[in-house]
N, CA, C and O of each residue as an XYZ file, in Angstrom:
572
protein
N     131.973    131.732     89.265
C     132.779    132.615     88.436
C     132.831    132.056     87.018
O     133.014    130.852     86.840
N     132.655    133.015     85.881
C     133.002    132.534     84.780
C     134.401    133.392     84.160
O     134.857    134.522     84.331
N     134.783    132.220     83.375
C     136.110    133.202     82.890
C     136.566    132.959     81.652
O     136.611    131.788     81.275
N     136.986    134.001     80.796
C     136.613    133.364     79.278
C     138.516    133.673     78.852
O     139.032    134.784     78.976
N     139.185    132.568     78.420
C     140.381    132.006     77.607
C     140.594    132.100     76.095
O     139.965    131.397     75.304
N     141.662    133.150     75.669
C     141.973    133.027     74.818
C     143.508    132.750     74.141
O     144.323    133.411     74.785
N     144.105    132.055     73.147
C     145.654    132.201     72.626
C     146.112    132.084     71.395
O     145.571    131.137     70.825
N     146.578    132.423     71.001
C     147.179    131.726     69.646
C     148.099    130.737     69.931
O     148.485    130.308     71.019
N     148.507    130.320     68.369
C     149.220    129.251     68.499
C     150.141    128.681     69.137
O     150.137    127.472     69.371
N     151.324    129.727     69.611
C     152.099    129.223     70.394
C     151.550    129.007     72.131
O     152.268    128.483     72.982
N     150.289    129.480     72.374
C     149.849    129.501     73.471
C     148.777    128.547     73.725
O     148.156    128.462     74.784
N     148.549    127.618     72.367
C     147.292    126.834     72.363
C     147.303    125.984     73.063
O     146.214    125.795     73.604
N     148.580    124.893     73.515
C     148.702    123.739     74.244
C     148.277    124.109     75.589
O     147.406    123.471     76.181
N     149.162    125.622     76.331
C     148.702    126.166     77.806
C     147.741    126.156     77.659
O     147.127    125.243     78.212
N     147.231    126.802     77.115
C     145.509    127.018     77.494
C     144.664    125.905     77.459
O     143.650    126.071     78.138
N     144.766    124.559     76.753
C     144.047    123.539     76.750
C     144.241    122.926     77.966
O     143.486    122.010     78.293
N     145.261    123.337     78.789
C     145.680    122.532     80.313
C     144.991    123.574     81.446
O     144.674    123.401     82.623
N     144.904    124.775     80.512
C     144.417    125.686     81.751
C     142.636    125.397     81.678
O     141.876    125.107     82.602
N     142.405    125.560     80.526
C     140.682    124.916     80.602
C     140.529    124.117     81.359
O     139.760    124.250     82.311
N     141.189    123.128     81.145
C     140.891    121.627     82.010
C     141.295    122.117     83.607
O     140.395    121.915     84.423
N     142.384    122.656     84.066
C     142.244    122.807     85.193
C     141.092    123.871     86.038
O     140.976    123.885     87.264
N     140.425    124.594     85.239
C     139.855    125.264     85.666
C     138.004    124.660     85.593
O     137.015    124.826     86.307
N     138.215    124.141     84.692
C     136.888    123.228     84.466
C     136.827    122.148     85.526
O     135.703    121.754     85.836
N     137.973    121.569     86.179
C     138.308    120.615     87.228
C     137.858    121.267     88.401
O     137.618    120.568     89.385
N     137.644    122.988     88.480
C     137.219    123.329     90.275
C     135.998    123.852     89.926
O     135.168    124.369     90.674
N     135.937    123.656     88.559
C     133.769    123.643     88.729
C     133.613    125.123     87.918
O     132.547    125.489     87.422
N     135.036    126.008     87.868
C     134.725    127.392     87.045
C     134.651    126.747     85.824
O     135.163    125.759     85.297
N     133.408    128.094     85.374
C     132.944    127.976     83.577
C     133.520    128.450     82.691
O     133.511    129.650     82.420
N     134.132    127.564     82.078
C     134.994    128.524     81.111
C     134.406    128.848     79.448
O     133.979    127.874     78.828
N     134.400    129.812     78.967
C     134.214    130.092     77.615
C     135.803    130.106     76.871
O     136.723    130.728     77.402
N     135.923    129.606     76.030
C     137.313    129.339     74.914
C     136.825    129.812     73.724
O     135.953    129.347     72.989
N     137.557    130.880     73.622
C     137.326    131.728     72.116
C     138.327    131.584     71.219
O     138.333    132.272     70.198
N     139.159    130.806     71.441
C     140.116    129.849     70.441
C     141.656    130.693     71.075
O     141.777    131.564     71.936
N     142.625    130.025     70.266
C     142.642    129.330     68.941
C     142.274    127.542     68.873
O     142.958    126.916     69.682
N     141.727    127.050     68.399
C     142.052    125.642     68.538
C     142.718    124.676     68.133
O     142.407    123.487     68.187
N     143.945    125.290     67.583
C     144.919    124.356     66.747
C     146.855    124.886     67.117
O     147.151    125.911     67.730
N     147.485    124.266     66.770
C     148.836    124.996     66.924
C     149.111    125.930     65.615
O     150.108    126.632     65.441
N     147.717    125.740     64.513
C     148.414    126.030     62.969
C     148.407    127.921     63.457
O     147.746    128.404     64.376
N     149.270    128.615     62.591
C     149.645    130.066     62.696
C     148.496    130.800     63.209
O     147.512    130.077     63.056
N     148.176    131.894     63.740
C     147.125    132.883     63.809
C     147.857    133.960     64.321
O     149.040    133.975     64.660
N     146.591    135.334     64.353
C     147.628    136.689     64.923
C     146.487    136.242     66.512
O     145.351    135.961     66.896
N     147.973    136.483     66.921
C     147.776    136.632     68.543
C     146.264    138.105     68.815
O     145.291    137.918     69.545
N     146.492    139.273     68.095
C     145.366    139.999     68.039
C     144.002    139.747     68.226
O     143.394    140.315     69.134
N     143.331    138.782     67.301
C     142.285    138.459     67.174
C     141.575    137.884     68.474
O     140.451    138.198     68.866
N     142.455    136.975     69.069
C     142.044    136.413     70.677
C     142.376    137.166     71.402
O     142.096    136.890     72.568
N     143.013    138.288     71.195
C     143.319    139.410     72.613
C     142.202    140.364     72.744
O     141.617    140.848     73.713
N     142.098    140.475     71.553
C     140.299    141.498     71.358
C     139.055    140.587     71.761
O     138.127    141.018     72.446
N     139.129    139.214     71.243
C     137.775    138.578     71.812
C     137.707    138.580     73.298
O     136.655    138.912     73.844
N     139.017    138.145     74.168
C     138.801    137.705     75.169
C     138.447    139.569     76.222
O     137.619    139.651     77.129
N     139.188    140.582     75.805
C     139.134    141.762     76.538
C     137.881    142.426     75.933
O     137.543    143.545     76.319
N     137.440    142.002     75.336
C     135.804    142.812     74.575
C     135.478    142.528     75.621
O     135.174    143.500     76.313
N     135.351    141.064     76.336
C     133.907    140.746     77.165
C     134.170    140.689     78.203
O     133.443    140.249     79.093
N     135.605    141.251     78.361
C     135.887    141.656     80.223
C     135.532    143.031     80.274
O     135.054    143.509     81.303
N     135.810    144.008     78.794
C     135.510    145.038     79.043
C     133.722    145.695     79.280
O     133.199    146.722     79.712
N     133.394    144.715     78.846
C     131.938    144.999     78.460
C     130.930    144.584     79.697
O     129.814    145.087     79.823
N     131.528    143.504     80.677
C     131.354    143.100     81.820
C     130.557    141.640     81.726
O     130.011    141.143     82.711
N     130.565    140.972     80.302
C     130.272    139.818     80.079
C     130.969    138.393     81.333
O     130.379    137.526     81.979
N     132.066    138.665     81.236
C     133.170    137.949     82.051
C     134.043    138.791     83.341
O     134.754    139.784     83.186
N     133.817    138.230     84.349
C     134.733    139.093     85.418
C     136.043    138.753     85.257
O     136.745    139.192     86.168
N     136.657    138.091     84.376
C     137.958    137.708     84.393
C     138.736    137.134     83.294
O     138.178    136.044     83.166
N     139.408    137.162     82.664
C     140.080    136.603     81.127
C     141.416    136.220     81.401
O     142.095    136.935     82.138
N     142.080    134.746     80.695
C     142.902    134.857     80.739
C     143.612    134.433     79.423
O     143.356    133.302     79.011
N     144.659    135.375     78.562
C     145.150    135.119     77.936
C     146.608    134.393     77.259
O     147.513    134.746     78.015
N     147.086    133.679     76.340
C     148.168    132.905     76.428
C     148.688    133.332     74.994
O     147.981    133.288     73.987
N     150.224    133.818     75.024
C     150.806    133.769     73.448
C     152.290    133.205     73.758
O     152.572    132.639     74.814
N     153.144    133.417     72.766
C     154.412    132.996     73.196
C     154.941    133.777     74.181
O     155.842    133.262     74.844
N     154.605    134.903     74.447
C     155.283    135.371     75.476
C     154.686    136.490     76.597
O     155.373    137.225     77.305
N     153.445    136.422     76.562
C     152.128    136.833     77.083
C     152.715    138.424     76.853
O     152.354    139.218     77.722
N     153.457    138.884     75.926
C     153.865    140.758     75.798
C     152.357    141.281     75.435
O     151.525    141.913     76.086
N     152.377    140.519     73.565
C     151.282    141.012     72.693
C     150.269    140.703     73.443
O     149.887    141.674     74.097
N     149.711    139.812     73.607
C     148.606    139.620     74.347
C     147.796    140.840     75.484
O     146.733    141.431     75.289
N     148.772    140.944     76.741
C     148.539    142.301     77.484
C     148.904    143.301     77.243
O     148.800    144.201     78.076
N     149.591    143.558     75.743
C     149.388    145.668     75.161
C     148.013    144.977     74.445
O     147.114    145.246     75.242
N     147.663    144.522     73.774
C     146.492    144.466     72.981
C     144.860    144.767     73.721
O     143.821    145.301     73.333
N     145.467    143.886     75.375
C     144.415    143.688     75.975
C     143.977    144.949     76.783
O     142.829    145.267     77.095
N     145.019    145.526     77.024
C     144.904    147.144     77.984
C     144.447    148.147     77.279
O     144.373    149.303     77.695
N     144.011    147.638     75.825
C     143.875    148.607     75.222
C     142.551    149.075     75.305
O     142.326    150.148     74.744
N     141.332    148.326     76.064
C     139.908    148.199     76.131
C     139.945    149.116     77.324
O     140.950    149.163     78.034
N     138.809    149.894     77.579
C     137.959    150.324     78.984
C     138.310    149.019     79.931
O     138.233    147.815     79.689
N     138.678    149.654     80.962
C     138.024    148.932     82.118
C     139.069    147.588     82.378
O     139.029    147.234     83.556
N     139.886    146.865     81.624
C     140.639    145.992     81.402
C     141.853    146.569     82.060
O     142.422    147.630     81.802
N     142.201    145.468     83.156
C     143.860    145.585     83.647
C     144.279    144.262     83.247
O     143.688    143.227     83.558
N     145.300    144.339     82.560
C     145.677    142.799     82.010
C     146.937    142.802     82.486
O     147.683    143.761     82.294
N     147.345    141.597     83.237
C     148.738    141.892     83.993
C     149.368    140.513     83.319
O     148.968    139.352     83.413
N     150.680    141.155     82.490
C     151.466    139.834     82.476
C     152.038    139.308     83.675
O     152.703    140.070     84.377
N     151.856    137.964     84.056
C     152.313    137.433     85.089
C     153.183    135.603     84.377
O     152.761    134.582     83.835
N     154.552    136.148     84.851
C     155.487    134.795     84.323
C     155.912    134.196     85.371
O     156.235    133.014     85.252
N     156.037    134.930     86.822
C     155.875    134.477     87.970
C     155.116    134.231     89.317
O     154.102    134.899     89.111
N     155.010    133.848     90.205
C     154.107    133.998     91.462
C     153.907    135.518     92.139
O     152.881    135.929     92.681
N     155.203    136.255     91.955
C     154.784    137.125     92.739
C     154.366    138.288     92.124
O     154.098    139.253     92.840
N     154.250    138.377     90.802
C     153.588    139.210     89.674
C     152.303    139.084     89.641
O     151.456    139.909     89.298
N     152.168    137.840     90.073
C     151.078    137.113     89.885
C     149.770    137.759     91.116
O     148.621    138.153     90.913
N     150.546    137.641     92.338
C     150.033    138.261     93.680
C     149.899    139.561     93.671
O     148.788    140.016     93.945
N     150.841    140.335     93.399
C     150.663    141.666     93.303
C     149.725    142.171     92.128
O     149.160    143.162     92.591
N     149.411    142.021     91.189
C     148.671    141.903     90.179
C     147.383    142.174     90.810
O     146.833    143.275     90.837
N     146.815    140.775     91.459
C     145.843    140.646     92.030
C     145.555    142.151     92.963
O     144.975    143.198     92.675
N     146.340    141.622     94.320
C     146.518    142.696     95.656
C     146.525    144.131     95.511
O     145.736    144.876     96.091
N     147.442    144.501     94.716
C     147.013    146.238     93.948
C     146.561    146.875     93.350
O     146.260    148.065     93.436
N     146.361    145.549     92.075
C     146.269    146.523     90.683
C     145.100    146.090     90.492
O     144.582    146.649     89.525
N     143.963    144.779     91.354
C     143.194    144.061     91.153
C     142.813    143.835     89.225
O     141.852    144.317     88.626
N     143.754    143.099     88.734
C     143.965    142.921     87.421
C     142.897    141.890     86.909
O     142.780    140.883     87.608
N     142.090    141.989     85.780
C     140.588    140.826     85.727
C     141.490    140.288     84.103
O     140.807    139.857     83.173
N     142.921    140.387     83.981
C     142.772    139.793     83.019
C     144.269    139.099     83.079
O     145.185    139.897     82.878
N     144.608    137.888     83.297
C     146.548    137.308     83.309
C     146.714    137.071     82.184
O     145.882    136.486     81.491
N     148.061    137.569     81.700
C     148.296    137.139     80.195
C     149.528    136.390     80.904
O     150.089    136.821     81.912
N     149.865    135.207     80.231
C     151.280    134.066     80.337
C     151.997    134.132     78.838
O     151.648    134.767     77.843
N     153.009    133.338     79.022
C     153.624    133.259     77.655
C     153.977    131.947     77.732
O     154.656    131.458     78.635
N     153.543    131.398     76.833
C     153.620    129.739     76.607
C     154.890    129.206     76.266
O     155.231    128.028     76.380
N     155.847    130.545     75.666
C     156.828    129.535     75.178
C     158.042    130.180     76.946
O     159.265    130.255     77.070
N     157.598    130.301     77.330
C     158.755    131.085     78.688
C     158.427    130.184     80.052
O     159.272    129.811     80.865
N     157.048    129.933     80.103
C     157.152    128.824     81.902
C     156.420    127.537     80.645
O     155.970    127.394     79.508
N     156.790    126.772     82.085
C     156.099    125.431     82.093
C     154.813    125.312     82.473
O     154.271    126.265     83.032
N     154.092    124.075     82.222
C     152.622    124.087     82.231
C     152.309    123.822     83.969
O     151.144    123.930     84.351
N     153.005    123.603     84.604
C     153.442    123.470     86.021
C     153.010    124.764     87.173
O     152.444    124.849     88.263
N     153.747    125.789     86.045
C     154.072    127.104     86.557
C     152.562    127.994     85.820
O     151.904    128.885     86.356
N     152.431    127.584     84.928
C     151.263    128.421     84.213
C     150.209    127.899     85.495
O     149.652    128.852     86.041
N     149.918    126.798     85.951
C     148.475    126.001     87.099
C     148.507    126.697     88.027
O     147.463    127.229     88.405
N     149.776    126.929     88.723
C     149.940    128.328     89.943
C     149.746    129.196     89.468
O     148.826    129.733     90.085
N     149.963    129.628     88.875
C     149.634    131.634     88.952
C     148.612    131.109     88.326
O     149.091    130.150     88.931
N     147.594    130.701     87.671
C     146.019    131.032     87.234
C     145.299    130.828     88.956
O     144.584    131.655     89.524
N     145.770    129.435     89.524
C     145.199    129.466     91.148
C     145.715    130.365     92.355
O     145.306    130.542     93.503
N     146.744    130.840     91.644
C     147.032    132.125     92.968
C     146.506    133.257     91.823
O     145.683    133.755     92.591
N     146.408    133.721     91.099
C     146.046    135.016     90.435
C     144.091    135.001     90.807
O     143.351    135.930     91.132
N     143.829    133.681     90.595
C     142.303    133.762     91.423
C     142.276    133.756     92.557
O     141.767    134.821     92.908
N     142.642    132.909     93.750
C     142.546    133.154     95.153
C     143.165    134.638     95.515
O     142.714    134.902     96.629
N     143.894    135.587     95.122
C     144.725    136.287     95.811
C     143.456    137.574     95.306
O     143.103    137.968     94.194
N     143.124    137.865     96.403
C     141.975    139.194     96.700
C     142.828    140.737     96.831
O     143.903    140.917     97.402
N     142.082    141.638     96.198
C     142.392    143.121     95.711
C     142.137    143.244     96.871
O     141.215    142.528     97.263
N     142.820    144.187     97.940
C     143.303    145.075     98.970
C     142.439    146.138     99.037
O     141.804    146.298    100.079
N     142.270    147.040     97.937
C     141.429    148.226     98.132
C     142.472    149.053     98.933
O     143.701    148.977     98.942
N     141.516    149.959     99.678
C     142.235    150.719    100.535
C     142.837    151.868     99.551
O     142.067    152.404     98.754
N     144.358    152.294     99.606
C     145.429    153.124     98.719
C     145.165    152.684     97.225
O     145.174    153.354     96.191
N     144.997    151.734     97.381
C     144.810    150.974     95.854
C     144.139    151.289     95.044
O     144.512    151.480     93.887
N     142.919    151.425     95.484
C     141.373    151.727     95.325
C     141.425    153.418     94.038
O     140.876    153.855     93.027
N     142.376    153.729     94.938
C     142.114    155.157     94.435
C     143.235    155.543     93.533
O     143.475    156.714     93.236
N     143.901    154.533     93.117
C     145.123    154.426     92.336
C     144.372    153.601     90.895
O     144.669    153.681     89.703
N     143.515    152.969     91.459
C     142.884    152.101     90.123
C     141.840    153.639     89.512
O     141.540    153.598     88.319
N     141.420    154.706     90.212
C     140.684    154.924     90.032
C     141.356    155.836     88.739
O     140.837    156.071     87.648
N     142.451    156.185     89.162
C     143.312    157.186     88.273
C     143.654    156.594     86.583
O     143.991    157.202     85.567
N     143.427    155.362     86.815
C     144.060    154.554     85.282
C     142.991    155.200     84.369
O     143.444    155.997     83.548
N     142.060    155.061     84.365
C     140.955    155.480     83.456
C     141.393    156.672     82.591
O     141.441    157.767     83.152
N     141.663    156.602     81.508
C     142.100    157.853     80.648
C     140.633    158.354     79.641
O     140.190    157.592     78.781
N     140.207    159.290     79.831
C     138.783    159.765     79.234
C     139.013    160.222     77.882
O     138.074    160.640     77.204
């Protein structure tokens, strides 16, 4: 699996812990910044990282701002992109299980870096259901 990470500043520290943990189980990660804590618009990394989920570059994105809001309206805004804010576990599961979501947005300044390591490893292990679902995802698509 590859999966491509993006945040701004207030989200830069998470994401440097989430690279590393994810680089630790052998997934490839692409980091399209930010790489510093100095200011940026959260925008710019919400469009890089959902361009290339939308485009089918990456099966999966995950994004980080202060409060993962901006991040997932910015990111839903692409084809094909379900970006689920997830601040807890079971947002996190259901996300996955229903809505089969290819993109988690967190908010860096709201959990701990503790809590951000679970939901990126349960938002990947936890498998889309299909079934009722299936045909509920099919409806999101606005033409």
């Amino acid at each position: 699996m590859k999966i491509i990470v993006g945040a701004d500043h207030a989200g830069y520290p998470m994401k440097e812990k989430v690279k590393a943990f994810l680089q630790d189980r052998g997934i490839t990660v692409e980091d399209v910044g930010t790489h510093s804590d100095d200011s940026v618009d959260y925008t710019d990394f919400g469009k890089a990282v959902a361009s290339k989920v939308s485009d089918g570059t990456f099966q999966r994105g995950i994004l980080i701002c202060g409060t993962g809001l901006g991040m997932s309206m910015i990111a839903n805004r692409f084809p094909g992109v379900r970006a689920a804010l997830a601040n807890d576990l079971f947002s996190a599961i259901m996300s996955r299980r229903h809505n089969d979501s290819n993109v988690l947005a967190m908010g860096g300044r709201l959990i701990g870096d503790a809590l951000a390591l679970q939901l990126v490893e349960t938002w990947l292990e936890t498998p889309f259901e299909g079934g009722r679902h299936q045909r509920r995802l099919e409806k999101m698509d606005i033409e």
